[in-house]
N, CA, C and O atoms as CSV, one atom per row, in Angstrom:
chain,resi,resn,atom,element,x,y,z
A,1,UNK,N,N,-6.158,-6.230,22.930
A,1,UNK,CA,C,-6.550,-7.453,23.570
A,1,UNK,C,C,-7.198,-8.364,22.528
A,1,UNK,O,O,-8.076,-8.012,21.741
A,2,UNK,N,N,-6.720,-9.433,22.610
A,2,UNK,CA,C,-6.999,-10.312,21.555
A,2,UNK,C,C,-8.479,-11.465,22.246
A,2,UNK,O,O,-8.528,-11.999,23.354
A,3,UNK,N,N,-9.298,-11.519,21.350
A,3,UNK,CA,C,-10.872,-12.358,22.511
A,3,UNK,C,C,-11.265,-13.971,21.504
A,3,UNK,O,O,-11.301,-13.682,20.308
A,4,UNK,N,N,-11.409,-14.762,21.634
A,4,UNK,CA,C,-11.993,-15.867,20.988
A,4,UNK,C,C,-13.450,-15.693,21.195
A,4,UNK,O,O,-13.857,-15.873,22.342
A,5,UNK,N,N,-14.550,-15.279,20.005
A,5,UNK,CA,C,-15.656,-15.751,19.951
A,5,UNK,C,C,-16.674,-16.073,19.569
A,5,UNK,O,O,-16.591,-15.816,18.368
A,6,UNK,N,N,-17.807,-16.550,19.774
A,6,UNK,CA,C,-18.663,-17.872,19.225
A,6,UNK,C,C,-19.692,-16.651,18.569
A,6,UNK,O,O,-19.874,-15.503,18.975
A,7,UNK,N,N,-20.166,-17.225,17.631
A,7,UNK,CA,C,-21.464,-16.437,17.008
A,7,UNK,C,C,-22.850,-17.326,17.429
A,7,UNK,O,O,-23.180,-18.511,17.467
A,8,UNK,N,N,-23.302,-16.323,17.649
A,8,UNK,CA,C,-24.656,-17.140,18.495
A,8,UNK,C,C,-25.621,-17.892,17.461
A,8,UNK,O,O,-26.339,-18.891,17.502
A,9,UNK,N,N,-25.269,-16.879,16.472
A,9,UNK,CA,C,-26.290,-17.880,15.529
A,9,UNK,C,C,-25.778,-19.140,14.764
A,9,UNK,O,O,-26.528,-20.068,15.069
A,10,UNK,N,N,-24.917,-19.514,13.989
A,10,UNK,CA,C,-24.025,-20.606,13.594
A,10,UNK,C,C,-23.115,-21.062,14.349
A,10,UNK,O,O,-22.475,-22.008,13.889
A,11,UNK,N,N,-22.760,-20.567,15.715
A,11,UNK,CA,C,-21.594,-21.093,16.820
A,11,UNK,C,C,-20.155,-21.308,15.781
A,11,UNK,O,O,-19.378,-22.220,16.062
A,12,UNK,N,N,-19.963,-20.675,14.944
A,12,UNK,CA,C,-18.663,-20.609,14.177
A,12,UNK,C,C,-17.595,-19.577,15.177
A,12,UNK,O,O,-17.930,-18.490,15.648
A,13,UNK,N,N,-16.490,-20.125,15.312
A,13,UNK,CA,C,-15.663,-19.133,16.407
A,13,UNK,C,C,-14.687,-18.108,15.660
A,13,UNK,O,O,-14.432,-18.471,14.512
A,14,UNK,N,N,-14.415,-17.567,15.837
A,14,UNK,CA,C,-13.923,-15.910,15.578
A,14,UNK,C,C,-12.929,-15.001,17.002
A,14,UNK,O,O,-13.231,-14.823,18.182
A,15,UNK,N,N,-11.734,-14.606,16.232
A,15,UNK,CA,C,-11.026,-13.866,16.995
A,15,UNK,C,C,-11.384,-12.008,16.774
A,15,UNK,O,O,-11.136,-11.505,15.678
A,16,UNK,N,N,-11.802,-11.386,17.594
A,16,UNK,CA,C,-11.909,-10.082,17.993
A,16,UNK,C,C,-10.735,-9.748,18.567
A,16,UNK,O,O,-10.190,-10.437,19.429
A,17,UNK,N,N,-10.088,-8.198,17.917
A,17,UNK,CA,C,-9.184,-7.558,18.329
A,17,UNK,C,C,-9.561,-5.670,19.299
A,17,UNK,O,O,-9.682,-4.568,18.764
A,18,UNK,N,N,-9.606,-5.878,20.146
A,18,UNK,CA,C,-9.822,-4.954,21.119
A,18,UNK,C,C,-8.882,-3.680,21.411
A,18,UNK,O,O,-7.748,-4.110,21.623
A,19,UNK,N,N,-8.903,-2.848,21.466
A,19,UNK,CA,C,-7.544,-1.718,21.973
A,19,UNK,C,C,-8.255,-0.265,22.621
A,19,UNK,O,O,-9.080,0.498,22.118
A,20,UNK,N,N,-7.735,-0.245,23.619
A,20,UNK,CA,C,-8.317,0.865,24.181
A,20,UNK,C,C,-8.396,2.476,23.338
A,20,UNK,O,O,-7.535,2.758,22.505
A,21,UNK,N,N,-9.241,3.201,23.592
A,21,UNK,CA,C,-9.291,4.339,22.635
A,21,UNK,C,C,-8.481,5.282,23.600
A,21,UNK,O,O,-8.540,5.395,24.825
A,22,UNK,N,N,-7.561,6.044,22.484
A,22,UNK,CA,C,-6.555,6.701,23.048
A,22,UNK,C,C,-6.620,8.097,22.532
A,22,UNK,O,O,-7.270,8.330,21.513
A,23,UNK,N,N,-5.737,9.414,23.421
A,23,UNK,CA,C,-6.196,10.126,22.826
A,23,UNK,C,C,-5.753,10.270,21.521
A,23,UNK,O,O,-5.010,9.448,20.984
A,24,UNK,N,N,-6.257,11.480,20.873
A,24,UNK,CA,C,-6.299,11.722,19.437
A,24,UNK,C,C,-4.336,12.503,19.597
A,24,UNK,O,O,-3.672,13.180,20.382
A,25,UNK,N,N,-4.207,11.874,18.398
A,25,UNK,CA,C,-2.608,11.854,17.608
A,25,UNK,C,C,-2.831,13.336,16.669
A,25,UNK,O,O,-3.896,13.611,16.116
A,26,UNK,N,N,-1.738,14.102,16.633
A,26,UNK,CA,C,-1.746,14.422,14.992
A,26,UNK,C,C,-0.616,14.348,14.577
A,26,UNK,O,O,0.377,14.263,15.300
A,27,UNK,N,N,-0.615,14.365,13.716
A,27,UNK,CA,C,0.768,13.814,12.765
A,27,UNK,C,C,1.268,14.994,11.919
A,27,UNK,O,O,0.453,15.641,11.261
A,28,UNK,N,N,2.793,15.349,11.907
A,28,UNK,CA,C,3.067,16.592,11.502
A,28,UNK,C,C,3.919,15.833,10.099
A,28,UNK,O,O,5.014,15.316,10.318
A,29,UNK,N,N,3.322,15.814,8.646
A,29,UNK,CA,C,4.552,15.537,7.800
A,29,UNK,C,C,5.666,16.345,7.011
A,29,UNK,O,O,5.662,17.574,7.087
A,30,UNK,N,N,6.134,16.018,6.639
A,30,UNK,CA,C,7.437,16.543,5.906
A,30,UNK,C,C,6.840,18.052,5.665
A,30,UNK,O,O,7.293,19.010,6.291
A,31,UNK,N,N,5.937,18.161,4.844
A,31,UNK,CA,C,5.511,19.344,4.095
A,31,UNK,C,C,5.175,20.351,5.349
A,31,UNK,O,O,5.032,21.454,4.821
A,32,UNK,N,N,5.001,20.468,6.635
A,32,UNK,CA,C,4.409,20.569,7.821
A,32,UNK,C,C,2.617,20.910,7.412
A,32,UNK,O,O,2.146,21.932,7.911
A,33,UNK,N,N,1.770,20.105,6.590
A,33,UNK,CA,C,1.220,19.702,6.754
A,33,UNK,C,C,0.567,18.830,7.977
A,33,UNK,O,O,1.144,17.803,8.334
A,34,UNK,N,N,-1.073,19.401,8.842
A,34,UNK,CA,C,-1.444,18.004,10.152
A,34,UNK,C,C,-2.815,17.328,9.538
A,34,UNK,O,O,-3.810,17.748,8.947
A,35,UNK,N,N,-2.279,15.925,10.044
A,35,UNK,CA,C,-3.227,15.326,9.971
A,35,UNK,C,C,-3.547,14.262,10.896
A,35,UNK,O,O,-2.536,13.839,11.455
A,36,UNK,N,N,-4.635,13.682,11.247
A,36,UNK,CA,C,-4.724,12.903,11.905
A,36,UNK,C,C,-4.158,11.960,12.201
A,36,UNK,O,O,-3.854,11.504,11.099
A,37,UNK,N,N,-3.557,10.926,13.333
A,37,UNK,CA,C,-2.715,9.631,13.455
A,37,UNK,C,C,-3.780,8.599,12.565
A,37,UNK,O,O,-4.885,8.448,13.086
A,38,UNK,N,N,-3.590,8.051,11.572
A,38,UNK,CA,C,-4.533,6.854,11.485
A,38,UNK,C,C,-3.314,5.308,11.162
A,38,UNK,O,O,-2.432,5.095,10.331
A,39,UNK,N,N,-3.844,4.588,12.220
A,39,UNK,CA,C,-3.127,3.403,12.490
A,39,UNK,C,C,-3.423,2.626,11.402
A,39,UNK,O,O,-2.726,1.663,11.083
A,40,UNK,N,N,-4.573,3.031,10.706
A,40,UNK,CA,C,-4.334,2.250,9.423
A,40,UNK,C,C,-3.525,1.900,8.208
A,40,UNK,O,O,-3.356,0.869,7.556
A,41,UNK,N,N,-2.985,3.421,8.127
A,41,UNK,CA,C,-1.872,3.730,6.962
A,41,UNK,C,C,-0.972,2.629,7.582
A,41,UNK,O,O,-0.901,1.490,7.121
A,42,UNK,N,N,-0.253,3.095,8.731
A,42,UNK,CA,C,0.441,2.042,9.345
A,42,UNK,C,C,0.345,0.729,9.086
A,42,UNK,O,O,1.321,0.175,8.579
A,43,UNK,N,N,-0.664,0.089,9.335
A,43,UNK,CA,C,-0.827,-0.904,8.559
A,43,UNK,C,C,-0.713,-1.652,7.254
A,43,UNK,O,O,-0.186,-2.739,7.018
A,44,UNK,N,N,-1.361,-0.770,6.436
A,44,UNK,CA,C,-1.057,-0.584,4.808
A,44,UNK,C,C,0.124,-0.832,4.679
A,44,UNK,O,O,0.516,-1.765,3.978
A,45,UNK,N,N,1.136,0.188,5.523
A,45,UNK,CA,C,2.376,0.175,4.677
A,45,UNK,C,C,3.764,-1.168,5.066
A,45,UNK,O,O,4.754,-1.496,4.412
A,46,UNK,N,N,3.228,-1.657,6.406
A,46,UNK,CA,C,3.360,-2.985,6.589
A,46,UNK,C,C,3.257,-3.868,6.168
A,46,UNK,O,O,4.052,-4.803,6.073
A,47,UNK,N,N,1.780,-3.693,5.672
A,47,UNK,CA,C,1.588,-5.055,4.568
A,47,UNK,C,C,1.690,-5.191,3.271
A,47,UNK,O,O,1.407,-6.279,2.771
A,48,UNK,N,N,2.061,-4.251,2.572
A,48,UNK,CA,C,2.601,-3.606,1.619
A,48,UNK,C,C,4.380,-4.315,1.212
A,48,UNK,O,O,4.851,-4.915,0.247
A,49,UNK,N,N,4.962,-3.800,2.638
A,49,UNK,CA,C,6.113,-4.267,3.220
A,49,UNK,C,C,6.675,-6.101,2.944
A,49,UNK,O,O,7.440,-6.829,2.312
A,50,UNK,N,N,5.711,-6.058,3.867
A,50,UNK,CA,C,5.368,-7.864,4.028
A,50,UNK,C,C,4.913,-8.664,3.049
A,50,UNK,O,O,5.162,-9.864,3.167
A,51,UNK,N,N,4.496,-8.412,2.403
A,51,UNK,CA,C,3.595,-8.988,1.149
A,51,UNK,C,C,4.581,-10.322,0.403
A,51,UNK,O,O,5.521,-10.132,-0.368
A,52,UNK,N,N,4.153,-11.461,0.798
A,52,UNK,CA,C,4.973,-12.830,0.167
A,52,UNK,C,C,5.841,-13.319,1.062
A,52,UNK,O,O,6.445,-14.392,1.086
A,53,UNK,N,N,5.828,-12.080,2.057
A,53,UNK,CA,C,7.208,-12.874,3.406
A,53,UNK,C,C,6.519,-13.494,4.617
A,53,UNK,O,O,5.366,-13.261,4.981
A,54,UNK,N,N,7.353,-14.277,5.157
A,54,UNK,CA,C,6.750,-15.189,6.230
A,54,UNK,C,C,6.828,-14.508,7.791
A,54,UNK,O,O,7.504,-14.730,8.796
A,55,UNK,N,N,5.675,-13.488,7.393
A,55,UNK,CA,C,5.579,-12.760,8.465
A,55,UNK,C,C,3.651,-12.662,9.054
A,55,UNK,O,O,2.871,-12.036,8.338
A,56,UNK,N,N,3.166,-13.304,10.288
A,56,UNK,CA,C,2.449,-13.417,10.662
A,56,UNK,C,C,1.729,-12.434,10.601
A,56,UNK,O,O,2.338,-11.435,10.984
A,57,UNK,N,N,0.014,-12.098,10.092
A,57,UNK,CA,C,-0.080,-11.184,10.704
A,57,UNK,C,C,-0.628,-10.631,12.209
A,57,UNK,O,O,-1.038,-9.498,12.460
A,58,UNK,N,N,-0.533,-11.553,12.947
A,58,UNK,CA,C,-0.141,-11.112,14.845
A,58,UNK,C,C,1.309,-10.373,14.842
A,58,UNK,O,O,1.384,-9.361,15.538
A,59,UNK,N,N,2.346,-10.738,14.200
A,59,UNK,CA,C,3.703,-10.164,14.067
A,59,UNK,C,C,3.323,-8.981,13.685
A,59,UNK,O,O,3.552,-8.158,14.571
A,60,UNK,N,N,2.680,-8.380,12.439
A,60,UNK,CA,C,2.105,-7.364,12.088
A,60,UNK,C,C,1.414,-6.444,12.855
A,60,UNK,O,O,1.588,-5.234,12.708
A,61,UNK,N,N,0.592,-6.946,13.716
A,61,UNK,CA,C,-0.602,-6.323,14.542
A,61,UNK,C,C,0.477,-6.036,15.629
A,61,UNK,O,O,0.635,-4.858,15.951
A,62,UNK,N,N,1.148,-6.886,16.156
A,62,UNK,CA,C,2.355,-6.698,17.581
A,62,UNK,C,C,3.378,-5.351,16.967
A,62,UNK,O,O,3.744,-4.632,17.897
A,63,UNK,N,N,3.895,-4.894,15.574
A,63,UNK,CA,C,4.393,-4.223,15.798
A,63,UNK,C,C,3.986,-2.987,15.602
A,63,UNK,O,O,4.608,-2.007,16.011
A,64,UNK,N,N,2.673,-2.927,14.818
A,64,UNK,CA,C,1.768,-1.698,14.960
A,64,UNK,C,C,1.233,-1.463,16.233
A,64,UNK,O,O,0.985,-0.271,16.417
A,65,UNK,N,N,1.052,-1.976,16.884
A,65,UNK,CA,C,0.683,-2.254,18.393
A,65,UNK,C,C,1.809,-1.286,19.328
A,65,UNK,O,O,1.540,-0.253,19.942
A,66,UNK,N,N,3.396,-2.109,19.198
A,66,UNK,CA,C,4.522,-1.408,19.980
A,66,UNK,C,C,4.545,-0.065,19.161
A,66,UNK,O,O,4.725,0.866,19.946
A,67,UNK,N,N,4.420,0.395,17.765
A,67,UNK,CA,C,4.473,1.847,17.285
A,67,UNK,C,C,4.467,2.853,17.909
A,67,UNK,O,O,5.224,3.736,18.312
A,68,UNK,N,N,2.534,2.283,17.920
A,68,UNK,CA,C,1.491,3.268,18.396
A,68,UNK,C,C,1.931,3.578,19.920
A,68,UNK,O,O,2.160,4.760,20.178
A,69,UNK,N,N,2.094,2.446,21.143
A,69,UNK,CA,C,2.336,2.646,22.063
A,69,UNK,C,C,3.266,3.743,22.558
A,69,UNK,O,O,3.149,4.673,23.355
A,70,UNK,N,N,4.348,3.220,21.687
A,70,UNK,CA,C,5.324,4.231,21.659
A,70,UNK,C,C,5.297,5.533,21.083
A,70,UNK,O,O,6.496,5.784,20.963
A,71,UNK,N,N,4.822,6.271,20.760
A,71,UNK,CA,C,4.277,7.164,19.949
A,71,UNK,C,C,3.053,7.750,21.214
A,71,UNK,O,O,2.979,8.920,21.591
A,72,UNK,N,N,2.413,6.917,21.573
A,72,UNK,CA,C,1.799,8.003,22.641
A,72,UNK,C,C,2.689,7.966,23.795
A,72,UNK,O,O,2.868,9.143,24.108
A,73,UNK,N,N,3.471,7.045,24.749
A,73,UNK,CA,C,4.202,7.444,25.451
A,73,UNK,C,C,5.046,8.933,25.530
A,73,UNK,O,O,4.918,9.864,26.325
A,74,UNK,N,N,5.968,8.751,24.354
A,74,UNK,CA,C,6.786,9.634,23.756
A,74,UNK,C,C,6.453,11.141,23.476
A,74,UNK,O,O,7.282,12.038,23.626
A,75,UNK,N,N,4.759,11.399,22.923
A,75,UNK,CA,C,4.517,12.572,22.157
A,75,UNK,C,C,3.231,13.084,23.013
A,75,UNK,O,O,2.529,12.279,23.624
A,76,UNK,N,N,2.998,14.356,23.013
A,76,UNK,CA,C,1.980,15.095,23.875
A,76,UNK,C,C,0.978,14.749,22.657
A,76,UNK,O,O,0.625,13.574,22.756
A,77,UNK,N,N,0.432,15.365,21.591
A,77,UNK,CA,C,-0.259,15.446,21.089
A,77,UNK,C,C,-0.200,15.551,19.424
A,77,UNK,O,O,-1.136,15.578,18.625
A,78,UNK,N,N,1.512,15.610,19.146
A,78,UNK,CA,C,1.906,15.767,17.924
A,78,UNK,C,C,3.073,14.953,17.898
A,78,UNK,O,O,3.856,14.732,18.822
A,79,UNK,N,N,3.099,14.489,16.597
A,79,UNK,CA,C,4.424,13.213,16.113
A,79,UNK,C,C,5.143,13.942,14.658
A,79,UNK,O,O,4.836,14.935,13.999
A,80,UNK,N,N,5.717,13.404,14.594
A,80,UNK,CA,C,6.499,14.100,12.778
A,80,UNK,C,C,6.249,12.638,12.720
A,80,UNK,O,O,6.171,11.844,13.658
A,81,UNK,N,N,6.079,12.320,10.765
A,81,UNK,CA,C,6.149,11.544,10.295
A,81,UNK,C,C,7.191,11.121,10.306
A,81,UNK,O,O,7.116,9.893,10.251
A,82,UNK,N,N,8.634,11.613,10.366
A,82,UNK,CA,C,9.593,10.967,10.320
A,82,UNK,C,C,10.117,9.751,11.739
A,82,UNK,O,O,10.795,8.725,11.785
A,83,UNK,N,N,9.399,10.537,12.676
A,83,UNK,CA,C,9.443,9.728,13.809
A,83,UNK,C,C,8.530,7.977,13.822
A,83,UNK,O,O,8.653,6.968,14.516
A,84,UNK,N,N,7.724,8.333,12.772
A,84,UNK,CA,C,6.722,7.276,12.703
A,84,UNK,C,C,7.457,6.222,11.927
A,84,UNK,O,O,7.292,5.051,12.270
A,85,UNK,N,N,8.164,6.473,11.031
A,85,UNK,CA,C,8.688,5.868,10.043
A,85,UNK,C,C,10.083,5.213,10.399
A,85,UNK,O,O,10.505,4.133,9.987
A,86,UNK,N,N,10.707,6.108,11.257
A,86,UNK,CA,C,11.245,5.528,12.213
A,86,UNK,C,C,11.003,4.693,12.952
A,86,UNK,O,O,12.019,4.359,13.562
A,87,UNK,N,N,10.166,4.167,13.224
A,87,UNK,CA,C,10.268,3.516,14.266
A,87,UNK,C,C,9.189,2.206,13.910
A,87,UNK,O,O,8.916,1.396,14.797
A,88,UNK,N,N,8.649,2.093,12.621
A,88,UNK,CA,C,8.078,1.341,11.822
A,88,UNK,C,C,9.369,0.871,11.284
A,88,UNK,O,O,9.275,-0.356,11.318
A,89,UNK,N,N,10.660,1.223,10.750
A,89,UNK,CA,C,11.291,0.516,10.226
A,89,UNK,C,C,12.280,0.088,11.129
A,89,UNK,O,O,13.012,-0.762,10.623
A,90,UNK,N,N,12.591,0.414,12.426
A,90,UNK,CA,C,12.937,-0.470,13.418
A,90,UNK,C,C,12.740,-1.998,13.702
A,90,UNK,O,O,13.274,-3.102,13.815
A,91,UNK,N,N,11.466,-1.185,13.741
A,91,UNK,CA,C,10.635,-2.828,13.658
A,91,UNK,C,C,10.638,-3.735,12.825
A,91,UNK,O,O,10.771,-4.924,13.116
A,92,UNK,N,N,10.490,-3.287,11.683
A,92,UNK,CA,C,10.891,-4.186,10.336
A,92,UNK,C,C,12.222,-4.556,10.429
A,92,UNK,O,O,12.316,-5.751,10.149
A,93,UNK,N,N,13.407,-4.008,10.726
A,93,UNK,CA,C,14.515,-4.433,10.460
A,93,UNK,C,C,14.257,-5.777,11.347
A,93,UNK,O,O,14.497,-6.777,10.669
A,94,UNK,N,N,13.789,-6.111,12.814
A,94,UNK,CA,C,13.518,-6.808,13.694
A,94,UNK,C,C,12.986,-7.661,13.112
A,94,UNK,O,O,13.869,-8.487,12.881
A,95,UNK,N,N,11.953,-8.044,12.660
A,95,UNK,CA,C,11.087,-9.058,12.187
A,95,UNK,C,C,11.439,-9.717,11.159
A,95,UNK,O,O,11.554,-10.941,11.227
A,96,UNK,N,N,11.773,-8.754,9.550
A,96,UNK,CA,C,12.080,-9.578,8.282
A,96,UNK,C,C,12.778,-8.049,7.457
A,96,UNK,O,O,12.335,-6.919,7.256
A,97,UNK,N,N,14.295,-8.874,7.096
A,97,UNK,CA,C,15.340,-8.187,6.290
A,97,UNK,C,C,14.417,-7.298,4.910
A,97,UNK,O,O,14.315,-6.116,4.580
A,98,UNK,N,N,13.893,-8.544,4.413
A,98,UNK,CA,C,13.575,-8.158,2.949
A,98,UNK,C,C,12.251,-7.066,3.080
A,98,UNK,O,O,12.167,-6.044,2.399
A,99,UNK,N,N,11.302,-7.471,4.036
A,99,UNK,CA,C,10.415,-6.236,4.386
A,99,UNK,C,C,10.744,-4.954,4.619
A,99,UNK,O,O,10.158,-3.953,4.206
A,100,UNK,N,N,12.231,-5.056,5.671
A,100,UNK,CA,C,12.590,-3.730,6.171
A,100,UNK,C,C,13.242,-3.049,4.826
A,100,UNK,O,O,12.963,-1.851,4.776
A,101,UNK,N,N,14.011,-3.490,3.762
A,101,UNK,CA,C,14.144,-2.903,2.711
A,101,UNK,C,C,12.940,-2.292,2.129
A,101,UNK,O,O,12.988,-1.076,1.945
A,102,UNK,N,N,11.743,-3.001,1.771
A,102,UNK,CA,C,11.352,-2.753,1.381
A,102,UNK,C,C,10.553,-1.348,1.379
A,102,UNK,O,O,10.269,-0.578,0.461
A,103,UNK,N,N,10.292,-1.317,2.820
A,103,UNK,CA,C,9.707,-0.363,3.415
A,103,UNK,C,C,10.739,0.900,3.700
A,103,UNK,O,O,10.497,1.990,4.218
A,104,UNK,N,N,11.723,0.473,3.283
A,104,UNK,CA,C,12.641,2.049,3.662
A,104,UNK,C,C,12.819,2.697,2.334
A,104,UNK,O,O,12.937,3.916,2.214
A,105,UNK,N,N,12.843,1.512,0.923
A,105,UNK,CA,C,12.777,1.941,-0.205
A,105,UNK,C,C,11.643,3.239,-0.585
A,105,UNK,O,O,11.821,4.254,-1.257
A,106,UNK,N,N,10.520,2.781,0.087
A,106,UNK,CA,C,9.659,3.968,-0.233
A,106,UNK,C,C,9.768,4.662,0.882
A,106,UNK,O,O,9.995,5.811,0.502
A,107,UNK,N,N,9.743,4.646,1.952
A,107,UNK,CA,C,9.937,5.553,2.993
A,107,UNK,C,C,11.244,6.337,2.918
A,107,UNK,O,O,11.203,7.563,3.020
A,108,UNK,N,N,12.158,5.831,2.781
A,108,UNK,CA,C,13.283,7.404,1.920
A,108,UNK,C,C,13.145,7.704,0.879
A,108,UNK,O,O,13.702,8.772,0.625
A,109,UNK,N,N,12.362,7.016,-0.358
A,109,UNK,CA,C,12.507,7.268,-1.811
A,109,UNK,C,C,13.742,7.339,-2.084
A,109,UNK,O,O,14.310,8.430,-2.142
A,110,UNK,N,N,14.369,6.186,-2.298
A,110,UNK,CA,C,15.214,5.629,-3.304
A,110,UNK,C,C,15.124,6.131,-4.617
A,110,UNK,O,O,14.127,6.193,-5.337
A,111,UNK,N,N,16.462,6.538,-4.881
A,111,UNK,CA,C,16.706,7.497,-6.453
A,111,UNK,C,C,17.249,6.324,-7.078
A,111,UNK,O,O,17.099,6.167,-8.290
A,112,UNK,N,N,18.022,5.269,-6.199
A,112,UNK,CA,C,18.769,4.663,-7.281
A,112,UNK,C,C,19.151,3.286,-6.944
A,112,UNK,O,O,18.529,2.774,-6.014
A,113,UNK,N,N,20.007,2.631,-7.493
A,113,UNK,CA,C,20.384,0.831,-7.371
A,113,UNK,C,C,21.406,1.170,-5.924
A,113,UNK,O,O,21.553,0.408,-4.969
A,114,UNK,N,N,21.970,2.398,-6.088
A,114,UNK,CA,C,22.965,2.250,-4.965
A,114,UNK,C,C,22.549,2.650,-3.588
A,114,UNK,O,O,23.238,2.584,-2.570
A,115,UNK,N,N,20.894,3.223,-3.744
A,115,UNK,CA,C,21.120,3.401,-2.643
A,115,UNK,C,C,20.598,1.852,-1.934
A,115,UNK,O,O,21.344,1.531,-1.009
A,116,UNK,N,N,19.572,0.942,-2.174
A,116,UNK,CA,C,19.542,-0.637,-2.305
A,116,UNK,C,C,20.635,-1.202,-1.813
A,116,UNK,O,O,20.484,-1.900,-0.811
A,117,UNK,N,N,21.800,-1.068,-2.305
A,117,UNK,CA,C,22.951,-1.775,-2.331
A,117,UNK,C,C,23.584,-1.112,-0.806
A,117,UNK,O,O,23.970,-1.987,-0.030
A,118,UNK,N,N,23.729,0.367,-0.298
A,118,UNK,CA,C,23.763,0.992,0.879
A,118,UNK,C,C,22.845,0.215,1.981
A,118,UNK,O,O,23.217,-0.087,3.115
A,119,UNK,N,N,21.876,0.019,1.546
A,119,UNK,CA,C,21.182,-0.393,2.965
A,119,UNK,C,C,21.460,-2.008,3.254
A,119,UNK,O,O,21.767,-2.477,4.349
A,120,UNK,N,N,21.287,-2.723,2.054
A,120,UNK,CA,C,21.568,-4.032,1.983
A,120,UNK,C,C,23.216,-4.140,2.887
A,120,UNK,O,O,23.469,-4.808,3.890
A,121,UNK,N,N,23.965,-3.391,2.239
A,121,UNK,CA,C,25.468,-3.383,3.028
A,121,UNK,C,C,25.538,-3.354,4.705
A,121,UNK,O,O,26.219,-3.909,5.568
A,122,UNK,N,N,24.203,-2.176,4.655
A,122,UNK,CA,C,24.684,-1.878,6.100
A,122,UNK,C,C,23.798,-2.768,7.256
A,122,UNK,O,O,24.000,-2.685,8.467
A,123,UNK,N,N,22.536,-3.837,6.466
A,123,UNK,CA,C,22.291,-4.636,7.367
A,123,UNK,C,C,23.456,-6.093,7.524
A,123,UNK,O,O,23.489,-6.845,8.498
A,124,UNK,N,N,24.473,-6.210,6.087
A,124,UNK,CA,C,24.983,-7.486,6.009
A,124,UNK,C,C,26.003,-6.940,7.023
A,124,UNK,O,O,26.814,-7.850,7.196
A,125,UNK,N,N,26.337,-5.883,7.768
A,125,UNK,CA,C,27.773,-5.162,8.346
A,125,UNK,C,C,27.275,-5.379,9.943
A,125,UNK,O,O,28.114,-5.677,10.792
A,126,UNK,N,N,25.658,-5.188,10.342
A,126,UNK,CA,C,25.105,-5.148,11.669
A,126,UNK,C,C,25.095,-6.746,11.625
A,126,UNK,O,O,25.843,-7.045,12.555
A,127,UNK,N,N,24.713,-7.753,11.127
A,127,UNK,CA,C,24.661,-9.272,11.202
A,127,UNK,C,C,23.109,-9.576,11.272
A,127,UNK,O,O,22.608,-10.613,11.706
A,128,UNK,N,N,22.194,-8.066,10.573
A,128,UNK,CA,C,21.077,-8.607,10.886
A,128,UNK,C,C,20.592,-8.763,9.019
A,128,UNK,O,O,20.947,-8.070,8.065
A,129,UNK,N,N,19.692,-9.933,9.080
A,129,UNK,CA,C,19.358,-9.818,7.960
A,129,UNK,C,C,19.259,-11.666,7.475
A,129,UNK,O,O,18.281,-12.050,6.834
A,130,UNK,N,N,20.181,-12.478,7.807
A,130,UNK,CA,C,20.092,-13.866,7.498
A,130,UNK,C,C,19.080,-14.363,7.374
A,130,UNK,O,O,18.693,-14.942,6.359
A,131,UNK,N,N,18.224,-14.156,8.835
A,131,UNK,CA,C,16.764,-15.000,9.063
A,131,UNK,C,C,15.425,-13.809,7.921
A,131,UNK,O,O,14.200,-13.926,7.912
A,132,UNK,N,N,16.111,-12.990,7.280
A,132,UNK,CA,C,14.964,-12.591,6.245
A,132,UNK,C,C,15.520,-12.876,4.637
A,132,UNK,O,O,14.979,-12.428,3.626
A,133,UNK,N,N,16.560,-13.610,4.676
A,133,UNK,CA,C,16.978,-14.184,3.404
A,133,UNK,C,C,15.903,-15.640,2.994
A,133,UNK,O,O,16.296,-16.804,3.078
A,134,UNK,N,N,14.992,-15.366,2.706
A,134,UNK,CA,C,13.768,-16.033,1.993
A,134,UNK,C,C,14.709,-17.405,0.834
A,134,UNK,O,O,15.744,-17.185,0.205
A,135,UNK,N,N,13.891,-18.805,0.873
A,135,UNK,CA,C,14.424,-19.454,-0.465
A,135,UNK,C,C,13.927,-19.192,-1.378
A,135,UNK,O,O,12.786,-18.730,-1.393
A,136,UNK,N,N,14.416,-19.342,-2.104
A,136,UNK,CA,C,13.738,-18.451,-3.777
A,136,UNK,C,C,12.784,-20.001,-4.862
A,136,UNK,O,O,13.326,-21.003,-5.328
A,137,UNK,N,N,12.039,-19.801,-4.898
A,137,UNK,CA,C,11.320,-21.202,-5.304
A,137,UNK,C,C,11.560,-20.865,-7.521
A,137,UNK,O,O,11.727,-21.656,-8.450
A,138,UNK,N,N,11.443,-19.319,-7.458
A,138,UNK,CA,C,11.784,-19.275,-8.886
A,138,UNK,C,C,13.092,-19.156,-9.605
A,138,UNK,O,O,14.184,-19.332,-9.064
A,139,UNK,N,N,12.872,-18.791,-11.085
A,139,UNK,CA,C,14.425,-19.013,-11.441
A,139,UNK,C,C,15.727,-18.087,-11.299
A,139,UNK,O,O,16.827,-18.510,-11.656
């Protein structure tokens, strides 16, 4: 829940972000290593993602927002990372082309130029990807 508000002492206004506390996540990764859900990484690796693209961060917060949601709907008490990552780069493909590369680059670990050139192919083949073709201001 998003709140507009005033500081009592300078009356300067300020947005507060609210979210109900949910239960506790754990997160199973690759290694089957558990660790806690923290929505922060999530974040990180979004903005990480995003970094120079014209992507809001309410766009940001909205799709860490649908993640998480989804992720407790979906899971009793345990998630695989791969499911997370999944569904973080869903979202990215949705929002901005060049982010969702970006973020799958490290999220599969990319060995090479081709595999770049694989994903790039297979968003120019779905028709998604135009509205994250950025103008290039350098040379």
């Amino acid at each position: 829940m998003r709140r507009r508000r005033a500081c009592s002492g300078c009356t300067a206004r300020f947005t507060t972000y609210e979210r109900v506390d949910t239960t506790d996540l754990t997160v199973v990764k690759k290694d089957g290593r558990r660790e806690r859900f923290d929505r922060e990484k999530i974040v990180r690796g979004i903005l990480t993602a995003c970094e120079k693209r014209p992507v809001s961060a309410g766009d940001i917060q909205d799709l860490v927002n649908d993640v998480e949601a989804d992720l407790l709907a979906e899971a009793e008490h345990e998630v695989s990372s791969v499911a997370i990552g999944q569904k973080v780069m869903e979202g990215l493909r949705r929002l901005d082309a060049v982010a969702y590369v970006r973020f799958a680059s490290v999220y599969r670990s990319f060995a090479d130029v081709e595999a770049f050139r694989d994903i790039i192919s297979a968003l120019n083949t779905e028709g998604i990807g135009e509205e994250g073709k950025g103008s290039s201001n350098g040379p």
